[in-house]
KEPA-239566 format. One record per residue (C-alpha): residue number from 1; x, y, z. Coordinates in steps of 0.2 Angstrom, whole numbers. Layout:
N
{n NUM&east X&north Y&up Z}
...
***
This chain:
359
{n 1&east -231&north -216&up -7}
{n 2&east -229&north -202&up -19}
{n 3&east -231&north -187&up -5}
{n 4&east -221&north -199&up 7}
{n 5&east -206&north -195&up -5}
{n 6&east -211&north -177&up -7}
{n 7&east -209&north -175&up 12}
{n 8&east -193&north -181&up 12}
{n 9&east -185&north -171&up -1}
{n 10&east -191&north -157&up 7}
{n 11&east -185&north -163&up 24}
{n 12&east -168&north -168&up 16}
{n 13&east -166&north -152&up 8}
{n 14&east -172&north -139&up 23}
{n 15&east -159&north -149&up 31}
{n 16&east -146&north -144&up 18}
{n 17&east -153&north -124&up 19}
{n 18&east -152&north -125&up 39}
{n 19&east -135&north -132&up 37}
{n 20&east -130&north -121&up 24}
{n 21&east -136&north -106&up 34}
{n 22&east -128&north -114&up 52}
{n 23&east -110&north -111&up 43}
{n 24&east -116&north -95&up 36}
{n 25&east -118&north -90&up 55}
{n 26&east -102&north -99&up 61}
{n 27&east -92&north -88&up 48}
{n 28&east -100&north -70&up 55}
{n 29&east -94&north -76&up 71}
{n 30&east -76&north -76&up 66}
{n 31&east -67&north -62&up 75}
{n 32&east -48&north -63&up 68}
{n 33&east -52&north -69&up 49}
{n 34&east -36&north -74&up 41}
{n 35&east -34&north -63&up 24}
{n 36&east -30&north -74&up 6}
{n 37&east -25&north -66&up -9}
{n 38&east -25&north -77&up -23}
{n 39&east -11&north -69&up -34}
{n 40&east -12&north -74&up -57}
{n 41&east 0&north -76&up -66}
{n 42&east 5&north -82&up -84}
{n 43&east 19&north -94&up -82}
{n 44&east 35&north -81&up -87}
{n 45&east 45&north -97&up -89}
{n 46&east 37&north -95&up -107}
{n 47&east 45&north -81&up -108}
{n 48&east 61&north -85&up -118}
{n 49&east 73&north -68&up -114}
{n 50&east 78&north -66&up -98}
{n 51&east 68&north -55&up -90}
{n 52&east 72&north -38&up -81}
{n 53&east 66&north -40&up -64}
{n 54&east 67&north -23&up -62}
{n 55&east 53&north -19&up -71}
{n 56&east 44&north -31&up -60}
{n 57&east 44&north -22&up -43}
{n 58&east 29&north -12&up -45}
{n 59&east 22&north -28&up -44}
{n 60&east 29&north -34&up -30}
{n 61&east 29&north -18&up -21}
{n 62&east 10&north -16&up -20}
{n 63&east 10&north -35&up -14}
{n 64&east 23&north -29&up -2}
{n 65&east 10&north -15&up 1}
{n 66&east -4&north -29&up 8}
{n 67&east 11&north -35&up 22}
{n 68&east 8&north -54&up 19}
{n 69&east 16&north -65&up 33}
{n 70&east 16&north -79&up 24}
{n 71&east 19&north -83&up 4}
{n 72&east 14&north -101&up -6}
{n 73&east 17&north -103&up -26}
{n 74&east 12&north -117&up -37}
{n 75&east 25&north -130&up -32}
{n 76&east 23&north -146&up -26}
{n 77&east 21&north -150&up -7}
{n 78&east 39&north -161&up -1}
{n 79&east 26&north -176&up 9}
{n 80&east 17&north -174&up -9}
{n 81&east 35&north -177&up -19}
{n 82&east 37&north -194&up -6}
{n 83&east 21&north -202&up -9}
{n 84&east 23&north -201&up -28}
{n 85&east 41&north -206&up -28}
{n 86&east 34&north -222&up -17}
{n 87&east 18&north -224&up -27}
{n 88&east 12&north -227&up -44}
{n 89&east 25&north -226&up -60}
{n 90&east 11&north -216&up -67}
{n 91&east 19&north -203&up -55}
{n 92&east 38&north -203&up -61}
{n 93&east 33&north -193&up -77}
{n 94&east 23&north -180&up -66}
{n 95&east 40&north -180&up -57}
{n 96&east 51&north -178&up -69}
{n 97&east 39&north -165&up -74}
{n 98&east 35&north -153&up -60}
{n 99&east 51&north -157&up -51}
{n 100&east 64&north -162&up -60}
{n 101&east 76&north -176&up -60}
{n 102&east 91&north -164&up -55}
{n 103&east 83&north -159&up -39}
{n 104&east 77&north -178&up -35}
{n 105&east 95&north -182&up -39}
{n 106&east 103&north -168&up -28}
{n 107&east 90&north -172&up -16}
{n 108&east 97&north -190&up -15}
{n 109&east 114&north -184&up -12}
{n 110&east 113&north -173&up 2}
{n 111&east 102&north -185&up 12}
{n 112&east 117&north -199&up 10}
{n 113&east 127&north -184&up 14}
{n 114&east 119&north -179&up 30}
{n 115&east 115&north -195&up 35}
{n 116&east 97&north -191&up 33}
{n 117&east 80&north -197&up 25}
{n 118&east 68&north -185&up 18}
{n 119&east 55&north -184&up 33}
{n 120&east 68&north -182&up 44}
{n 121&east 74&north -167&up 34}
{n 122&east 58&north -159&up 34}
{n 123&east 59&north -158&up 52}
{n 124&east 77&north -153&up 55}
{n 125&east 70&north -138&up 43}
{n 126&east 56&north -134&up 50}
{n 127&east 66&north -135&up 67}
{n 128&east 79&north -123&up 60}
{n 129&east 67&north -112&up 51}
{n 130&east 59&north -108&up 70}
{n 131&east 73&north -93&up 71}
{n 132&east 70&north -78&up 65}
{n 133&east 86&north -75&up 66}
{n 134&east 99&north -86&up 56}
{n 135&east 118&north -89&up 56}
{n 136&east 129&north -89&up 41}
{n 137&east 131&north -108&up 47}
{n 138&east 113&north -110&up 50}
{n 139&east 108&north -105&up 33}
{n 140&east 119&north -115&up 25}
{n 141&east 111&north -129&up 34}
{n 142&east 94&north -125&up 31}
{n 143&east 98&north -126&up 13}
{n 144&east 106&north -142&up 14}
{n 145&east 91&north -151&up 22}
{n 146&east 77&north -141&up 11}
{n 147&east 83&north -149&up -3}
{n 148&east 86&north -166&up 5}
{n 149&east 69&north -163&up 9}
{n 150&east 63&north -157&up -7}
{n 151&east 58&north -142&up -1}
{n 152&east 68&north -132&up -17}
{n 153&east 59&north -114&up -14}
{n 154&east 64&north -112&up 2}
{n 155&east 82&north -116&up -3}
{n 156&east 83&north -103&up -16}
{n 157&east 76&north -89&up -5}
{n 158&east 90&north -93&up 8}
{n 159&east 101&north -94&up -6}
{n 160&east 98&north -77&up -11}
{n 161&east 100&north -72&up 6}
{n 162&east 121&north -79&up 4}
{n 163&east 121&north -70&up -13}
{n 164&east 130&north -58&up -5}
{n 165&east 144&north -69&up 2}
{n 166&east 159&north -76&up -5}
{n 167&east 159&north -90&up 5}
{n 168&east 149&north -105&up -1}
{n 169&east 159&north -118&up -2}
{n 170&east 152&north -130&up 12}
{n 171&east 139&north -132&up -4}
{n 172&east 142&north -143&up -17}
{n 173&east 145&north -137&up -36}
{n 174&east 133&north -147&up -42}
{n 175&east 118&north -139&up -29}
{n 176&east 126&north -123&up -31}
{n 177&east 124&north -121&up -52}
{n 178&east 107&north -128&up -47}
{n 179&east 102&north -114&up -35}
{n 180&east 111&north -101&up -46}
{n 181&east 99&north -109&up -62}
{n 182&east 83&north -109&up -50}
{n 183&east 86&north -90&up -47}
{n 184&east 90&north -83&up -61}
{n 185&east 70&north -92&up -69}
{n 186&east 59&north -80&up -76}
{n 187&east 47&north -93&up -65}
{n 188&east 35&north -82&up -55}
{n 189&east 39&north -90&up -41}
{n 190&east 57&north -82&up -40}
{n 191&east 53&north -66&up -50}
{n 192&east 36&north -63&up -38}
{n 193&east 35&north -72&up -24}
{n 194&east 54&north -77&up -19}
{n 195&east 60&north -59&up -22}
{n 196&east 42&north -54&up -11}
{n 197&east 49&north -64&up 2}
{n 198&east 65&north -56&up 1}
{n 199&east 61&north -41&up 3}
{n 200&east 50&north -45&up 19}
{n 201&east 65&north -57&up 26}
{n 202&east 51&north -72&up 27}
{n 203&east 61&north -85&up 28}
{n 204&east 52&north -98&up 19}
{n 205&east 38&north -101&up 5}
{n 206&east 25&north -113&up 7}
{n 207&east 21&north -127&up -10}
{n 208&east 4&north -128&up -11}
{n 209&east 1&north -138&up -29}
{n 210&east -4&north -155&up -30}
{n 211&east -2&north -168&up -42}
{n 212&east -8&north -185&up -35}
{n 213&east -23&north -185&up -49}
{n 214&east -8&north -190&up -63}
{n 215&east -10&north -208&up -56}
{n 216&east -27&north -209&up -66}
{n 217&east -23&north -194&up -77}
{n 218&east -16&north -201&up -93}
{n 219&east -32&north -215&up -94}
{n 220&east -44&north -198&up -95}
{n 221&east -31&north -191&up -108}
{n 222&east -31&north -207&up -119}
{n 223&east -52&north -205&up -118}
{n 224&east -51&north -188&up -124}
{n 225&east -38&north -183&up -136}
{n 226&east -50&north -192&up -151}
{n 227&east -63&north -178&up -148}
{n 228&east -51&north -165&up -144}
{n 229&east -41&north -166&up -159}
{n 230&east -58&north -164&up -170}
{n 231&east -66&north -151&up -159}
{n 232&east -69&north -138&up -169}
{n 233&east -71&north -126&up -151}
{n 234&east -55&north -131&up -148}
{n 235&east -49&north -124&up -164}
{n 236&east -59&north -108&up -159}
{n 237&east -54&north -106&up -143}
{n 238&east -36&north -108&up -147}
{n 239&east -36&north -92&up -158}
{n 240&east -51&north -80&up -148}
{n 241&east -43&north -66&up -138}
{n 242&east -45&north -75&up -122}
{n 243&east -31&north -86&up -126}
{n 244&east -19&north -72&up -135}
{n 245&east -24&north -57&up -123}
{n 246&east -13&north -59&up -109}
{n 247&east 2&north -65&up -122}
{n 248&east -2&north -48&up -131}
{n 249&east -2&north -40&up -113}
{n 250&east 13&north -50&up -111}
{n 251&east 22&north -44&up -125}
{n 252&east 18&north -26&up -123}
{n 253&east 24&north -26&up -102}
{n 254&east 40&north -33&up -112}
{n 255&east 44&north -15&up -122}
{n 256&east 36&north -5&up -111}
{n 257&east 42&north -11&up -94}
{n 258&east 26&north -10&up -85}
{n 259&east 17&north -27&up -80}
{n 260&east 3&north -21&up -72}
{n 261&east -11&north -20&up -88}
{n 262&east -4&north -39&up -89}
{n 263&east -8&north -43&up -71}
{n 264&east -23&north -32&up -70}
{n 265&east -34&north -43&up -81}
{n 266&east -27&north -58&up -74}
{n 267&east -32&north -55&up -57}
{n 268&east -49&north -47&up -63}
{n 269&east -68&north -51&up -62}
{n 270&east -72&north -52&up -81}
{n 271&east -54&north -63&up -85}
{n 272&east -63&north -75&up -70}
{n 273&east -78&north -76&up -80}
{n 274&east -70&north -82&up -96}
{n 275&east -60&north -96&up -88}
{n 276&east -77&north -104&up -82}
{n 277&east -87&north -97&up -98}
{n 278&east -74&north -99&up -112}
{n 279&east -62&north -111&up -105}
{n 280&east -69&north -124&up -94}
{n 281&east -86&north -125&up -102}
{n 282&east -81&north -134&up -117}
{n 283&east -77&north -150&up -108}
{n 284&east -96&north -148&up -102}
{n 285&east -106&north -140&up -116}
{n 286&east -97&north -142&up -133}
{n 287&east -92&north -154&up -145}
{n 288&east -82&north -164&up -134}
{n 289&east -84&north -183&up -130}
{n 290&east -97&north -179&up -113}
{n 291&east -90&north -193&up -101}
{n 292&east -70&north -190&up -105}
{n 293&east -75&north -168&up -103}
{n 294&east -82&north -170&up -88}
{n 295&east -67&north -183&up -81}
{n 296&east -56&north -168&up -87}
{n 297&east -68&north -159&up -75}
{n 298&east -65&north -170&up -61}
{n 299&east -48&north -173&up -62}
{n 300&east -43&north -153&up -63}
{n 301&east -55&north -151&up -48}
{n 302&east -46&north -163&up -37}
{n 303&east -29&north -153&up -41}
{n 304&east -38&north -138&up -35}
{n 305&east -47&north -144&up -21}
{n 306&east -29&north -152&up -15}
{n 307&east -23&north -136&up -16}
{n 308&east -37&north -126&up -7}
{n 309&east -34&north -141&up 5}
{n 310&east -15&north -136&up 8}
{n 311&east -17&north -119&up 9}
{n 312&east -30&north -120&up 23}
{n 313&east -15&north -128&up 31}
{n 314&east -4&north -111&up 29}
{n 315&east -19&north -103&up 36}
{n 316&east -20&north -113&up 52}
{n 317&east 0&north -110&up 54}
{n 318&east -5&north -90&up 50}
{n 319&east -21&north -87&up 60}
{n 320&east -28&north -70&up 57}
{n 321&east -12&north -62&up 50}
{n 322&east -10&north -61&up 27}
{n 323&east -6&north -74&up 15}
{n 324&east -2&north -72&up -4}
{n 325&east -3&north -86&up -15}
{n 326&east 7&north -84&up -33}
{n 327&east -1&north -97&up -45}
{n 328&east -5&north -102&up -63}
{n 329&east -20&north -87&up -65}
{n 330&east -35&north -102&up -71}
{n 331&east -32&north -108&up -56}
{n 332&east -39&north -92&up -47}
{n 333&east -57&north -93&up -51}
{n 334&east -56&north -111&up -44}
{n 335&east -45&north -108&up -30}
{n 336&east -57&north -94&up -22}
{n 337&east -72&north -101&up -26}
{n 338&east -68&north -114&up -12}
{n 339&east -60&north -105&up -1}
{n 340&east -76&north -93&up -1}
{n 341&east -83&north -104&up 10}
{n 342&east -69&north -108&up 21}
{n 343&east -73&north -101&up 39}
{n 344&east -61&north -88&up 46}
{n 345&east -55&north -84&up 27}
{n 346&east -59&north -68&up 20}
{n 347&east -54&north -66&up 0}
{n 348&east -44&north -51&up -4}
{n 349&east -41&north -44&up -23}
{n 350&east -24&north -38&up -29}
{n 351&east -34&north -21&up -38}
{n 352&east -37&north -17&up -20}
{n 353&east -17&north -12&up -18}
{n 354&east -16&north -7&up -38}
{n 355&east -31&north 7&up -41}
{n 356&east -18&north 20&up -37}
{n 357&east -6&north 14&up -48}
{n 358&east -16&north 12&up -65}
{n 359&east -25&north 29&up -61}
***
């Protein structure tokens, strides 16, 4: 009996390796790989003074430098924003969180303006966003039904696009103080990927976050706050120079003007190896509560795999061409870990394009 379950473990497994190696294969096959950056970034909106995005376009010139086609941040997906908004009231809060109750109110408005629900928005958009080349009218239009279809980064990169013009009144007040406040954010997603965009006349930016884990998310939290508050790695971790480093880094790009020390070691190998082996491994080898940790685990895991997910779909819209994705930098190490294994995907690293610059 004993060497009967011997035989198939080693059955089951060889089966795993052939499978394993099979995809390995399938992926060598691959003739027009589509190229992923994963872009980190602190959150800039952290950053109380306004910024000078001037002192930004080094940045965003050696990203233009790479020639992406195709540009996705950290916000949430508009069919994503739908379901929660018809799901659990454990979403609202996430909402009200990551989206904002003036968009979802502004969003409310211009569907009863243009007669309009949210999906059919999306695809008027889309629809409109198949021109490469757009109309004064036609931009103004595809701002209208990006935000009556939640889609608000697209809306402030066509926005900019009218800064220009003086004439803006077929847009409410009330959305236009709303685009003029997304704009001017010190959010990475409009002082590196929107002005990115901008210069590279894309004419839309893809949301790849996800949130629909905040339906269960608050019953992990309530599991283990106890532990967390008592955790004396916590404490630790909390004042080691993996947490003040890139604030320090932060602070300096702040006097000095240049960024790229900041975004250097946020986009580098050993910065990687600290999330997982300073950050992430307390919830699985330190002193907190083991079940709630590894529910932390799980829960941040299904954000990231939901995103790897929707990015995958910007890669079957941009077969073989170059995508950039700006995001919250411990999502990076995750992010790339599954997309390694994607087939057709091949990984590219921001210090290719900046080994000139910091020489």
């Amino acid at each position: 009996m004993f060497r009967v379950f011997l035989l198939s473990v080693f059955f089951f497994t060889s089966n795993l390796v052939n499978a394993g190696q099979n995809i390995h294969q399938l992926k060598q096959k691959v003739k027009h790989k589509t190229e992923v950056m994963v872009f980190g970034s602190i959150h800039l909106t952290n950053i109380g003074n306004k910024l000078n995005t001037d002192t930004l376009l080094p940045i965003i010139n050696l990203l233009e430098e790479y020639e992406p086609t195709a540009i996705a941040v950290e916000s949430l997906r508009a069919e994503d924003i739908i379901t929660m908004l018809n799901g659990s009231e454990d979403y609202q809060e996430a909402l009200s969180a990551y989206v904002g109750d003036t968009l979802l109110s502004l969003a409310k408005v211009e569907q009863q303006n243009l007669d309009i629900s949210a999906i059919e928005a999306i695809k008027k958009m889309n629809q409109l966003l198949e021109n490469p080349e757009l109309s004064f009218e036609q931009i103004i239009e595809v701002i209208k039904v990006a935000i009556a279809g939640y889609n608000p980064d697209t809306a402030a990169l066509h926005w900019k696009y009218l800064e220009k013009s003086s004439s803006t009144s077929a847009l409410s007040h009330e959305l236009q103080e709303y685009l003029n406040q997304r704009t001017s954010s010190n959010n990475e997603r409009i002082t590196i990927a929107t002005a990115l965009a901008a210069k590279l006349n894309l004419n839309r930016i893809y949301p790849i976050d996800a949130h629909l884990d905040k339906d269960i998310y608050q019953d992990m939290v309530e599991k283990l706050m106890p532990s967390y508050e008592k955790s004396q790695y916590v404490k630790d971790l909390l004042n080691s120079e993996y947490m003040t480093k890139p604030y320090k880094l932060s602070d300096q790009a702040l006097l000095t003007g240049n960024w790229l020390p900041l975004f250097l070691w946020l986009n580098s190998e050993e910065y990687s190896a600290d999330v997982i082996n300073l950050d992430w491994v307390q919830f699985v080898d330190k002193d907190l509560d083991p079940k709630a940790g590894l529910a932390r685990i799980a829960l941040w895991e299904i954000r990231n795999l939901n995103m790897a997910s929707n990015i995958m779909r910007i890669v079957a819209k941009h077969t073989g061409e170059r995508i950039v994705i700006v995001v919250g930098s411990t999502h990076k190490v995750f992010l790339e870990q599954y997309l390694s294994n994607m087939i057709g995907v091949n990984l590219i690293q921001f210090s290719e394009f900046s080994s000139k610059e910091s020489e």
